[in-house]
N, C-alpha and C positions, 0 to 999 in steps of 0.2 A: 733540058727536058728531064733529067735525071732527077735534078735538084728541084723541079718539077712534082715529079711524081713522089717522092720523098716526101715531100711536103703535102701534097694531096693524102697520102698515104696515112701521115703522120698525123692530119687533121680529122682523118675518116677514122682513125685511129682514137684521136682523143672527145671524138664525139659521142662514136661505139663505148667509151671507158665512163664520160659524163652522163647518156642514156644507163648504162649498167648501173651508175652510182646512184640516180635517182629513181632509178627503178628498184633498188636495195634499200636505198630511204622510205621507200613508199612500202615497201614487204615489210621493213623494219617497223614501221609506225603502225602498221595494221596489225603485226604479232604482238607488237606491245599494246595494242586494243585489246585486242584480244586475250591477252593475257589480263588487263585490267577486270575486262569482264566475267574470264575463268575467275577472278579472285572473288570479285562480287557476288557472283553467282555461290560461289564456294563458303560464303558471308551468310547469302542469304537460306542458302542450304542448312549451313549449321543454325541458325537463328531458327528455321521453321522445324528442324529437329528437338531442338529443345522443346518449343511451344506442343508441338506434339508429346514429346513424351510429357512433360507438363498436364497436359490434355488429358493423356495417356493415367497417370497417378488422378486427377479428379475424376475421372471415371470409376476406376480402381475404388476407391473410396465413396462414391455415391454408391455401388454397387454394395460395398460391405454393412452403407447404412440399408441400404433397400432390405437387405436380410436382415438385419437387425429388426429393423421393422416389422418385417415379415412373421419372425420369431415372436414379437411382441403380440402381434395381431392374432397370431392363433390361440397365446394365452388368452388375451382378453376373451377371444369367442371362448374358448373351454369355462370361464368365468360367466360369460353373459348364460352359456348352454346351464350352467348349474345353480346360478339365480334364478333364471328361468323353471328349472324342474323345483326347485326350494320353492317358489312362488306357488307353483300350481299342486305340490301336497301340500302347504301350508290351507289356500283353499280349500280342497278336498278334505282336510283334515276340520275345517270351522262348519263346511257343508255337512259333515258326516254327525258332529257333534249339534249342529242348529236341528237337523234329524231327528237325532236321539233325542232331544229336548223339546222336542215337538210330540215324538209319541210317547215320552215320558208325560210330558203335561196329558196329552188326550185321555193316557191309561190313569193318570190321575184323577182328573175330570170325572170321566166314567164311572171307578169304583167310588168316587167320593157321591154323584150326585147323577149318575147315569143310569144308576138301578132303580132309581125311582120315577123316573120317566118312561120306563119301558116299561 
């Protein structure tokens, strides 16, 4: 009986040792998953860091053209604003002279050939 239980013991023993080992095989497999996927992930982490900051400088530099542009834009209005006024005293200035040249003639007219009609 001794030799018996020994041996049950011994068995119960080595089954409790083989469940332990596969049960640490199966922890072992799962931490090394997981650790593959910490790394992956750790991959994919830096990968989208990059693209971001990437990202991050094209922005940067569209903005710096926007201003530039910006800057461009208000010269041009300040230009179109003073072609603009240049245009319309130019006018004013042919309007005022067609004027004079109009009652220059009439007052010509008149002393020349207006006294004798009245």
């Amino acid at each position: 009986m001794l030799s018996s239980d020994v041996e049950s013991a011994s068995l119960d023993q080595r089954t409790r040792l083989l469940h332990n080992n596969r049960t640490l095989d199966t922890t072992s497999d799962r931490i090394n998953r997981a650790l593959r996927v910490g790394e992956e992930s750790e991959r994919i982490g830096a990968s989208i860091i990059t693209h971001v900051s990437d990202q991050n400088d094209q922005l940067q530099r569209t903005a710096d053209t926007l201003d530039d542009i910006d800057v461009e834009l208000t010269g041009a209005r300040r230009t179109l604003r003073l072609i603009w006024r240049r245009v319309i005293t130019n006018n004013l200035f042919w309007l005022l002279i067609v004027i004079v040249e109009v009652i220059s003639i009439a007052i010509i007219w008149y002393v020349r050939w207006g006294r004798f009609i009245i």
